[in-house]
N, CA, C and O of each residue as an XYZ file, in Angstrom:
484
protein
N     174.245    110.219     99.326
C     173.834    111.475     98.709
C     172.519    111.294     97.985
O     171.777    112.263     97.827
N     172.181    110.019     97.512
C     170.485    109.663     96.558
C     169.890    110.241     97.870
O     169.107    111.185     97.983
N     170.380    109.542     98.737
C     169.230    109.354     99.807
C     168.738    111.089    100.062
O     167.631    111.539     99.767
N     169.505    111.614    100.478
C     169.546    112.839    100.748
C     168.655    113.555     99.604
O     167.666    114.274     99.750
N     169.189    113.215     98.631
C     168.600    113.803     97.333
C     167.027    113.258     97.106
O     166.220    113.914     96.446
N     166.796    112.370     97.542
C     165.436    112.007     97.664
C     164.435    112.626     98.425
O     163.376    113.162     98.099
N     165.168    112.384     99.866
C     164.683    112.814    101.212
C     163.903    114.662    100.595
O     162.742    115.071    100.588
N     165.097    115.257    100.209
C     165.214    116.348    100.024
C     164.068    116.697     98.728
O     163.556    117.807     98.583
N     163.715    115.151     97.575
C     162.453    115.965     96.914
C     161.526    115.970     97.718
O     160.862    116.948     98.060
N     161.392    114.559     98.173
C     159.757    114.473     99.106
C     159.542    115.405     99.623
O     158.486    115.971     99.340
N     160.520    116.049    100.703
C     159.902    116.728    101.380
C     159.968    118.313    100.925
O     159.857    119.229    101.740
N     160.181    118.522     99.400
C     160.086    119.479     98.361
C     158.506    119.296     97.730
O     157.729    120.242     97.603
N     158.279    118.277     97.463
C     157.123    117.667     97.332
C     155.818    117.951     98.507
O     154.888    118.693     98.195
N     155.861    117.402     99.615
C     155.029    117.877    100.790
C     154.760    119.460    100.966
O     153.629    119.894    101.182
N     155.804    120.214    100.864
C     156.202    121.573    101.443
C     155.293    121.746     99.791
O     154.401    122.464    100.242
N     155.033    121.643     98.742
C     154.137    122.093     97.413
C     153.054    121.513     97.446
O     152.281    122.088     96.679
N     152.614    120.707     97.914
C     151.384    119.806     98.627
C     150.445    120.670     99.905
O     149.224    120.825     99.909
N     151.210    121.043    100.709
C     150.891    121.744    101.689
C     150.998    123.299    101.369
O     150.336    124.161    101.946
N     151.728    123.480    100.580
C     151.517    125.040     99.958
C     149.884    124.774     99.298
O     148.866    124.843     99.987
N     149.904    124.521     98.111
C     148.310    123.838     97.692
C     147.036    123.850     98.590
O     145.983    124.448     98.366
N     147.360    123.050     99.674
C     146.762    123.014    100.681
C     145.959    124.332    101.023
O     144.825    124.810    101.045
N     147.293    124.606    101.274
C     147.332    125.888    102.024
C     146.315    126.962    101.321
O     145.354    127.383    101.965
N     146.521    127.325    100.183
C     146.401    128.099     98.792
C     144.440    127.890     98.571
O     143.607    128.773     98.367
N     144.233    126.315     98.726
C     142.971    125.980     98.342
C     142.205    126.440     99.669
O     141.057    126.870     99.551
N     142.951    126.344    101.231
C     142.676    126.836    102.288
C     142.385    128.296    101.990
O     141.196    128.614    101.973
N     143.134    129.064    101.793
C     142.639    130.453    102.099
C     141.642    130.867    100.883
O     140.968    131.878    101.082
N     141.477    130.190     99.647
C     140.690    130.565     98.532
C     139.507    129.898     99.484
O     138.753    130.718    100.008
N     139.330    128.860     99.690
C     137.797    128.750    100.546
C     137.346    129.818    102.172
O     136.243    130.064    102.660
N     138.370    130.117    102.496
C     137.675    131.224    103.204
C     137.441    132.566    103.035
O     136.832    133.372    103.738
N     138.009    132.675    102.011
C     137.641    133.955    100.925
C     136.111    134.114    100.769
O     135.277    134.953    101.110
N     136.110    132.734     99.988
C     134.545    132.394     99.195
C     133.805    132.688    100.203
O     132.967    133.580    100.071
N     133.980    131.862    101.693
C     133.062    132.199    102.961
C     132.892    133.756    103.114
O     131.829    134.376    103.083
N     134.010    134.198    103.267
C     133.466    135.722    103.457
C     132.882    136.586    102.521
O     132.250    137.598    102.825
N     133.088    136.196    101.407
C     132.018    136.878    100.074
C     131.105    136.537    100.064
O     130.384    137.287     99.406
N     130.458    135.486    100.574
C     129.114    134.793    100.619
C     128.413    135.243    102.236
O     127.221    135.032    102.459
N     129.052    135.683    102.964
C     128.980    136.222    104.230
C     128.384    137.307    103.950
O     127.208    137.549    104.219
N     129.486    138.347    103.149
C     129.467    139.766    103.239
C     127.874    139.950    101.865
O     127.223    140.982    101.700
N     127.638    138.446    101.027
C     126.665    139.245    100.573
C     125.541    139.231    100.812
O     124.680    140.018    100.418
N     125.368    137.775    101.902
C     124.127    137.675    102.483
C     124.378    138.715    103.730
O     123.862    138.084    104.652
N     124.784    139.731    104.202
C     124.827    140.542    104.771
C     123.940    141.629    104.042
O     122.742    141.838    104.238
N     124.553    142.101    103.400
C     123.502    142.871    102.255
C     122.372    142.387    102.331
O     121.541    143.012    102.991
N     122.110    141.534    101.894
C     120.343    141.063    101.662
C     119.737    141.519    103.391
O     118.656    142.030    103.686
N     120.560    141.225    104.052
C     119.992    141.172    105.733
C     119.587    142.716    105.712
O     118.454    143.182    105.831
N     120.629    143.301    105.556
C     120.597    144.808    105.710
C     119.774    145.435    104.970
O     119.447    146.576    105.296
N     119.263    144.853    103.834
C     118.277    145.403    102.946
C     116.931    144.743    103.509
O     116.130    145.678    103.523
N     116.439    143.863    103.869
C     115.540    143.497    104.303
C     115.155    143.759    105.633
O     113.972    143.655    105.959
N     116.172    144.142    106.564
C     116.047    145.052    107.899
C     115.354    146.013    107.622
O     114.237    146.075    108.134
N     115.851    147.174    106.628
C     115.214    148.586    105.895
C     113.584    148.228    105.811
O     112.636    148.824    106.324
N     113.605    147.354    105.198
C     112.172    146.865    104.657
C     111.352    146.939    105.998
O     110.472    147.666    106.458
N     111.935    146.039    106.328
C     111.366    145.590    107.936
C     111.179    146.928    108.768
O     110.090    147.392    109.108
N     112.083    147.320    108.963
C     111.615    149.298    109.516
C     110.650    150.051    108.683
O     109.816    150.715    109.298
N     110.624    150.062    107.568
C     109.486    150.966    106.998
C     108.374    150.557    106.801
O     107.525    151.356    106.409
N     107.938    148.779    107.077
C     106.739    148.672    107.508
C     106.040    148.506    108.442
O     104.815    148.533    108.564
N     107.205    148.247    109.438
C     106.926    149.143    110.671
C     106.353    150.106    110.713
O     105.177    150.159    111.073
N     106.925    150.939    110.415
C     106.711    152.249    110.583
C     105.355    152.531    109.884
O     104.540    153.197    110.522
N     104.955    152.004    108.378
C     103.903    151.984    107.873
C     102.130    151.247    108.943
O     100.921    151.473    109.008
N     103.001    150.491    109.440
C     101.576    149.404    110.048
C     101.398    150.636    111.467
O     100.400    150.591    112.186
N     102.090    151.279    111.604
C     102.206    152.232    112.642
C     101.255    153.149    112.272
O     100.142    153.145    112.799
N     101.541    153.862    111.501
C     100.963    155.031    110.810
C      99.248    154.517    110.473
O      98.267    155.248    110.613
N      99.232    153.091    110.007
C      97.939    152.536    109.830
C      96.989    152.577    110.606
O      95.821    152.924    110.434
N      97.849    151.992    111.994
C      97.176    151.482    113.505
C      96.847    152.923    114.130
O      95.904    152.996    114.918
N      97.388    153.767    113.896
C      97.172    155.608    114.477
C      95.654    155.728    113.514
O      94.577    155.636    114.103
N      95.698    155.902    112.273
C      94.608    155.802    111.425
C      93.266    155.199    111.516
O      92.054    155.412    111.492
N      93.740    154.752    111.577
C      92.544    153.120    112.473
C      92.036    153.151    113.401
O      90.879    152.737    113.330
N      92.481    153.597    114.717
C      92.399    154.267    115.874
C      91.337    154.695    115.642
O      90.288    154.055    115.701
N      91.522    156.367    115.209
C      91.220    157.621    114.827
C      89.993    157.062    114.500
O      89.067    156.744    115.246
N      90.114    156.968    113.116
C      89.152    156.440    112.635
C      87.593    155.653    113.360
O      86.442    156.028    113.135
N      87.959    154.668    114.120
C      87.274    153.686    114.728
C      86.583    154.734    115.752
O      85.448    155.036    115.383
N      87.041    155.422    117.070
C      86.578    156.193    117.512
C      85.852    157.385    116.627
O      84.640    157.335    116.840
N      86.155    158.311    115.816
C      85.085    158.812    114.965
C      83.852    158.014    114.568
O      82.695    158.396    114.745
N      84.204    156.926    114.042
C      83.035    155.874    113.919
C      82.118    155.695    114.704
O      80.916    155.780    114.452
N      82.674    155.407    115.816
C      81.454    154.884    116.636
C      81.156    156.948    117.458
O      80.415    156.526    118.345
N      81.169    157.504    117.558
C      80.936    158.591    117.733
C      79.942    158.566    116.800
O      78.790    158.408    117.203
N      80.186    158.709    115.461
C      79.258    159.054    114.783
C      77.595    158.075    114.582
O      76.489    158.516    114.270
N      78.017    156.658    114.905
C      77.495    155.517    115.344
C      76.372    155.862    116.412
O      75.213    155.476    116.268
N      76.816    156.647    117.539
C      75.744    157.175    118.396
C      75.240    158.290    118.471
O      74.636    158.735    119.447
N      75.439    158.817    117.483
C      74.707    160.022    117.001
C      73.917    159.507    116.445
O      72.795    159.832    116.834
N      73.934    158.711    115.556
C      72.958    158.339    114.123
C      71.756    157.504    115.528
O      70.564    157.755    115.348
N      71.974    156.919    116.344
C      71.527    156.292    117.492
C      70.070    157.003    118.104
O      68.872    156.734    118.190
N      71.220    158.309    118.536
C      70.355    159.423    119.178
C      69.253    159.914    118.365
O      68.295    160.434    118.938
N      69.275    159.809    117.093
C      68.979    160.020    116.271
C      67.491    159.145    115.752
O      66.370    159.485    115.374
N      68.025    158.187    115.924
C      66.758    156.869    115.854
C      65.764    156.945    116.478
O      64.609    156.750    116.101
N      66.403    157.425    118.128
C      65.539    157.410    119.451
C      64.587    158.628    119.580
O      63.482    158.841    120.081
N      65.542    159.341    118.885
C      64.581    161.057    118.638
C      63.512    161.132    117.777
O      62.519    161.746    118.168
N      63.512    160.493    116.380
C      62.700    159.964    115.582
C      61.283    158.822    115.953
O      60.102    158.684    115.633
N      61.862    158.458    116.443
C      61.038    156.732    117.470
C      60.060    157.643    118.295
O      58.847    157.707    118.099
N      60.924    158.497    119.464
C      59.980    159.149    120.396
C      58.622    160.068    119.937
O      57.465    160.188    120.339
N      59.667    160.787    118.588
C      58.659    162.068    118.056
C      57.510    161.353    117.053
O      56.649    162.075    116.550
N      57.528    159.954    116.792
C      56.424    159.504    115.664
C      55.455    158.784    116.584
O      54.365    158.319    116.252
N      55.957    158.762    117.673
C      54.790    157.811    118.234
C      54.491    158.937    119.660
O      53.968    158.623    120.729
N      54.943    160.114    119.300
C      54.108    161.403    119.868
C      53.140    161.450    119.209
O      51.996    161.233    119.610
N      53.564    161.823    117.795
C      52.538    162.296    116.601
C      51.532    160.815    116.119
O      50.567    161.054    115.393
N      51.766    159.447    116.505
C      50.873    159.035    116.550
C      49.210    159.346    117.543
O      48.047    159.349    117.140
N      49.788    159.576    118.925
C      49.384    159.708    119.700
C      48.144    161.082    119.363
O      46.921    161.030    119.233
N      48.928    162.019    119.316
C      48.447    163.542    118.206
C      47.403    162.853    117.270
O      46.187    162.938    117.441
N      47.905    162.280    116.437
C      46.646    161.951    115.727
C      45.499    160.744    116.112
O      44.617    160.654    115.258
N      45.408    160.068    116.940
C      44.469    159.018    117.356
C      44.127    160.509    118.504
O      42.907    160.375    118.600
N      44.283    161.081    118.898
C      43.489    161.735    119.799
C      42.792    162.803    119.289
O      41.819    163.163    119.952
N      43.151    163.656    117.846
C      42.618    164.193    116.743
C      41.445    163.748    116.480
O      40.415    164.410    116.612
N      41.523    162.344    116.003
C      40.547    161.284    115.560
C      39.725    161.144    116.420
O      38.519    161.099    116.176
N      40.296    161.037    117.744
C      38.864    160.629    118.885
C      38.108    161.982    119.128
O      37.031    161.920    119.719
N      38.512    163.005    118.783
C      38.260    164.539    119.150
C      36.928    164.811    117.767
O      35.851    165.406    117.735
N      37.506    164.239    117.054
C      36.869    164.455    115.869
C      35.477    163.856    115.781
O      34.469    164.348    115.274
N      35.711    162.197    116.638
C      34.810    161.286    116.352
C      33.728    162.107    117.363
O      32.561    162.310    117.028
N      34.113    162.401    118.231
C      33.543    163.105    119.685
C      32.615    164.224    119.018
O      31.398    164.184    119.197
N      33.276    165.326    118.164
C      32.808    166.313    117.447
C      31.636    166.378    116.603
O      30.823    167.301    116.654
N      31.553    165.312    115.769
C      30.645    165.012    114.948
C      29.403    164.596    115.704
O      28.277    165.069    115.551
N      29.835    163.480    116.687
C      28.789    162.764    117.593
C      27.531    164.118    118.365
O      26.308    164.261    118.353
N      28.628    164.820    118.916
C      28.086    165.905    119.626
C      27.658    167.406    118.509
O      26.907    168.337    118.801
N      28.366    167.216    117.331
C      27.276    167.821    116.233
C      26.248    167.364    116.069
O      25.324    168.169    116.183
N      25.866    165.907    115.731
C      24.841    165.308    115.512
C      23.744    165.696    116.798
O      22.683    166.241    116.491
N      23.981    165.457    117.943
C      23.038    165.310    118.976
C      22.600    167.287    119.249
O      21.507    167.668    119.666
N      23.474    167.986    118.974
C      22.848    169.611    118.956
C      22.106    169.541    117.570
O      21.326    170.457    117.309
N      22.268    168.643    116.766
C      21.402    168.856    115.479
C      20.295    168.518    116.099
O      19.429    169.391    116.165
N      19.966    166.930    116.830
C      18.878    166.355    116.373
C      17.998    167.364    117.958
O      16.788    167.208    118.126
N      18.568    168.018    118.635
C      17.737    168.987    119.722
C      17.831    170.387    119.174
O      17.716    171.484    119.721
N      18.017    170.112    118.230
C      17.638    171.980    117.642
C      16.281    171.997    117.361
O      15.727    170.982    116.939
N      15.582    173.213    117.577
C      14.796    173.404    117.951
C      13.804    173.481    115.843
O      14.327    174.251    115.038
N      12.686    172.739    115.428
C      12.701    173.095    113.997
C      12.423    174.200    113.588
O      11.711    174.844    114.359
N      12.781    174.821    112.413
C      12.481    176.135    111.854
C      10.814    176.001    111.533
O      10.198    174.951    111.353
N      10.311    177.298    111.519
C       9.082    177.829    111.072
C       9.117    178.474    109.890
O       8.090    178.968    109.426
């Protein structure tokens, strides 16, 4: 009957050992899933993030676009612009060196009806 009575703590003993076990078992996969479920959160909050600057660098790159083409539009206007200026000053150079030679011409050929005019009496 000891024996029995022995037999019978040990394995009263094991069976509270393995309860324990057991007990410290499911408290650590608890912890796993709370530590799961809260780095889940962070994921899910930083996904959000991740979509709205998306969506922001989107809205940028449309902007930018836009932008860049207006730019250079306006880029070859200011262009046309140069070339129109460029052409019309070195018209009006032209205008005036031929003014000048007209002029030089003028005087020359004033001078020479001066010096064959006939003298006064």
């Amino acid at each position: 009957a000891a024996n029995l009575f022995i037999t019978a703590s040990i394995m009263a003993q094991q069976g509270a050992t393995l309860q324990n076990y057991n007990n410290d078992l499911v408290k650590c996969i608890e912890e796993l899933k709370e530590k799961r479920e809260e780095l889940n959160r962070v994921i899910q909050k930083e996904e959000e993030e991740k979509a709205r600057i998306q969506k922001d660098m989107n809205i940028l790159q449309e902007r930018l676009a836009r932008l860049s083409e207006s730019l250079q539009r306006k880029v070859n206007s200011r262009n046309e612009y140069d070339k129109t200026i460029m052409e019309t000053e070195a018209a009006y150079m032209k205008i005036l060196e031929s003014s000048q030679t007209l002029l030089h011409v003028l005087k020359r050929e004033s001078n020479n009806l001066a010096k064959k005019k006939p003298p006064t009496v």
